[in-house]
Every structure is written in structure tokens, then in C-alpha cells.
C-alpha positions in Angstrom: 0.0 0.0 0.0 2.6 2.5 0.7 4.8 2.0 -2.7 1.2 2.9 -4.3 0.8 6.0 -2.2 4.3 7.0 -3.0 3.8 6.2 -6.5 0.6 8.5 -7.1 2.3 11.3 -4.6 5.5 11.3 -6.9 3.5 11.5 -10.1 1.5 14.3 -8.3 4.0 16.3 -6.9 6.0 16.0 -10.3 2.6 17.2 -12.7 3.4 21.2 -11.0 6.4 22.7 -9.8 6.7 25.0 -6.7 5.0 24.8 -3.4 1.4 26.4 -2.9 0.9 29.0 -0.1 0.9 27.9 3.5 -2.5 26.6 4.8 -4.9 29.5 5.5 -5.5 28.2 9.1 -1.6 28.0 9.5 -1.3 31.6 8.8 -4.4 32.6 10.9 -3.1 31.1 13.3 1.0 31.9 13.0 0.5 35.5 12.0 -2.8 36.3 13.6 -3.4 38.4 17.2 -5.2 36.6 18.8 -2.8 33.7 19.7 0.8 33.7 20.7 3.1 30.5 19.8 6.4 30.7 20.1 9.2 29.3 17.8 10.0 26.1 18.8 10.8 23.2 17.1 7.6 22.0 14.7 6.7 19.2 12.9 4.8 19.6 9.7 3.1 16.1 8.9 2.6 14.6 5.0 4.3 17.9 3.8 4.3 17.2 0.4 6.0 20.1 -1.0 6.9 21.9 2.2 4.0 24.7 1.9 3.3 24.2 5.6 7.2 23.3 6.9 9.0 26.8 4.8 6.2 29.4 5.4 7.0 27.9 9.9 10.8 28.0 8.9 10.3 31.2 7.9 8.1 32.5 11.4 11.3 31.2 13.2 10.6 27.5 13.6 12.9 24.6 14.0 11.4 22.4 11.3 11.2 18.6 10.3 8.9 18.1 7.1 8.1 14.1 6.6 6.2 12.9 3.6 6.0 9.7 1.4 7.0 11.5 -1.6 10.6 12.0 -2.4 9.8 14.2 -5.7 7.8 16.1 -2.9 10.2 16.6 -0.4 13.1 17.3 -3.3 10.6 20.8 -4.4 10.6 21.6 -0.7 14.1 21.0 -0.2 14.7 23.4 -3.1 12.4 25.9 -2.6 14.1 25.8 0.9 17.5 26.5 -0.1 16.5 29.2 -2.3 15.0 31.0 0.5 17.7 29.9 2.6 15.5 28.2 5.1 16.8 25.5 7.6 14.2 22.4 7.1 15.2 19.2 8.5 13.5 17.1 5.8 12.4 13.1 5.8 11.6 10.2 3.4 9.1 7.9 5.2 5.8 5.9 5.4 3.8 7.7 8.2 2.1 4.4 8.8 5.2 2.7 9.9 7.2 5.8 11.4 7.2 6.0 15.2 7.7 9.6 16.5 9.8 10.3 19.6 7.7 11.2 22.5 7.9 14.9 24.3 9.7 16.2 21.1 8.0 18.8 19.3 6.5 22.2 20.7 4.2 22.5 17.3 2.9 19.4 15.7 1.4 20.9 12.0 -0.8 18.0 10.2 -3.1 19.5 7.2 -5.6 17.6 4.4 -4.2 14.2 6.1 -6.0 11.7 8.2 -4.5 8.6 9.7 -6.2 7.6 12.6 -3.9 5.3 14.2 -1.0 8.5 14.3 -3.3 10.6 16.4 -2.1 9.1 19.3 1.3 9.3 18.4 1.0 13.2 17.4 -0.4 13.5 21.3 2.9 11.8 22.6 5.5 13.5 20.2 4.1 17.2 21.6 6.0 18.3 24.9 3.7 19.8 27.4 2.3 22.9 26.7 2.9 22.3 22.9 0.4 22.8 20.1 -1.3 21.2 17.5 -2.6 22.8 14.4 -5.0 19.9 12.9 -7.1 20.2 9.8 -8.5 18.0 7.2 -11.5 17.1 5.4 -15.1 16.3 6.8 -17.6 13.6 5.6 -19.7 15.9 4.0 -16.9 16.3 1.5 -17.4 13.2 -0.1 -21.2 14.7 -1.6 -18.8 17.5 -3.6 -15.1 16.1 -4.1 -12.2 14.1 -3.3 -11.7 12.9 -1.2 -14.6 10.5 -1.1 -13.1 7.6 1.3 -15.0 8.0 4.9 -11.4 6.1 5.6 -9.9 9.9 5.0 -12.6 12.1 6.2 -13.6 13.0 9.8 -17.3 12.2 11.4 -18.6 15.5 13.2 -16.9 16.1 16.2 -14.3 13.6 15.9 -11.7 16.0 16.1 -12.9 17.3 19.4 -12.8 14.2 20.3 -9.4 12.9 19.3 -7.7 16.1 21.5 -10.5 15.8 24.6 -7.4 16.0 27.1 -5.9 19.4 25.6 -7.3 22.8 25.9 -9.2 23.3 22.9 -8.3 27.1 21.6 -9.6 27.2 18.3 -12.4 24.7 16.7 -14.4 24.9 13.4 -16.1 22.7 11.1 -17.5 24.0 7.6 -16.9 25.0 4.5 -13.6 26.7 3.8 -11.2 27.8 1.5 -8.3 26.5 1.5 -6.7 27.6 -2.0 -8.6 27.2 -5.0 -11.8 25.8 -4.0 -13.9 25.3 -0.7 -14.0 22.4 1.2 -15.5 20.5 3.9 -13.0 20.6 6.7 -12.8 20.7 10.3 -9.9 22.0 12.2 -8.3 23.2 15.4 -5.6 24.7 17.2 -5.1 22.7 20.8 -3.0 22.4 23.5 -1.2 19.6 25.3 -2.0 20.1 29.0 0.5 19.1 32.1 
């Protein structure tokens, strides 16, 4: 399964050149007033192209990208270098890739839903670390990809998934999120203790 994955994310990735701007919630919440995170050291989750990891390196951040896709994570890594951004970046299958516990003070993980990671992204934050968390809701599978209720979030699951941190910013709807709307729920939380 993951050699397929990899496959379609290589042809992907290699169909456009250059990394699309930073997720809109990302930049709310980076650049916006109304919360406060620190530089720390981040991790940006199924990066692709590094959108999400340079516009962080950029704000500061100490940054690991990981994705599947090496033709992916080579645009990133030159897009980097060109902006002369320091982005720690890494080849691997998410679905066989533990993460250190207590690591990260930002854990970044956009339009991507494995289920069985979410745990691990709890462990990998040190306390009083963040998570920025936003993907696609069920009712996006009435209007576009993706259709699979494997990679799209019930109501309230979210919430549920990051119960035990202090929930700062939630939402569910319709959003954009470059060029067209989608169904998506996301947050901003923090890891309590």
C-alpha cells in the first residue's frame, strides 16, 4: 500500500512545480493576534512540497517536514535552499514511522488523516505544545475528493481525538483553502500538564 501511495504522490508532486501557499488556518493562526506560539521546534506532517514546513521555517521554527514522496520533499528542499530556510527534511511511510515522545512544541498535520498517528502526534508534543490539525469532513465526499469516509472526519471527531488538551480554536465547515472550498474541520489545541 505504501509503494502505491508513494507512487501516485511522486506522479502528483512531479505534474506542477513550486509549493502552494501555507494553509490559510496555518497563517491565521502563526501570524494572527489573537494567539501567541512561540518558535519552537515543529513538525509539519505529509508535507508534500513543504508549503506548511517553509512558510514555519520562515516564522522562526525549527522544522522537520516528513512525507511519502521523495519528488515532494526534493521541491521543498529546493524551494528551501533558495530562501535559505533551515528544514530538517524526511523520506518515510507515516504508517510505519514511530515519532519520539515529548519532542515537538508544534505538531502541524493539514488535508491528512490517519487515525492510528493521532495518538502518536499526542505523545511526540512536549507539554504545553500545540497542534494545528485540519483535514476534510464527511460531508466532502457529496462534492469532491476525497470520497473515502477512511480519510474524512465524522462531526466532532476531532474534538474528540484532543479531549485532554485545551481546545483554543475549533471549526467545522466549508472553507477555503486555496482554490476551492471544502468541507474541513480543524483546530488549534494544547497539550495540558
Amino acid at each position: 500500500m505504501a509503494m502505491n501511495d508513494q507512487v501516485r504522490w511522486d506522479r502528483q508532486h512531479g505534474e506542477t512545480q513550486g509549493a502552494p501557499a501555507p494553509a490559510a488556518i496555518l497563517q491565521e493562526i502563526v501570524d494572527g493576534d489573537h494567539w501567541s506560539l512561540a518558535p519552537g521546534k515543529a513538525l509539519d506532517i505529509a508535507t508534500g512540497k513543504g508549503r506548511n514546513a517553509l512558510f514555519l521555517a520562515s516564522r522562526g521554527f525549527q522544522v522537520t517536514a516528513i512525507d511519502i514522496s521523495p519528488v515532494g520533499l526534493a521541491q521543498g528542499r529546493s524551494q528551501a535552499e533558495k530562501l535559505s530556510l533551515p528544514v530538517s527534511w524526511q523520506q518515510a511511510d507515516l504508517e510505519d514511522l514511530p515519532l519520539a515522545p515529548a519532542r515537538y512544541d508544534l505538531i502541524v498535520n493539514i488535508n491528512y488523516l490517519q487515525r492510528s498517528l493521532i495518538a502518536q502526534i499526542i505523545g511526540a508534543l512536549r507539554p504545553g505544545g500545540h497542534v494545528i490539525f485540519e483535514t476534510y469532513l464527511i460531508d466532502q465526499q457529496t462534492v469532491g475528493h476525497p470520497r473515502s469516509p477512511d480519510h474524512l472526519l465524522a462531526h466532532n471527531e476531532l474534538l474528540n481525538h484532543f479531549r485532554e488538551f485545551r481546545i483554543l480554536l475549533y471549526r467545522e465547515g466549508k472553507f477555503a483553502d486555496g482554490a476551492e472550498p471544502a468541507w474541513r474541520a480543524g483546530l488549534l489545541a494544547q497539550k495540558l500538564g
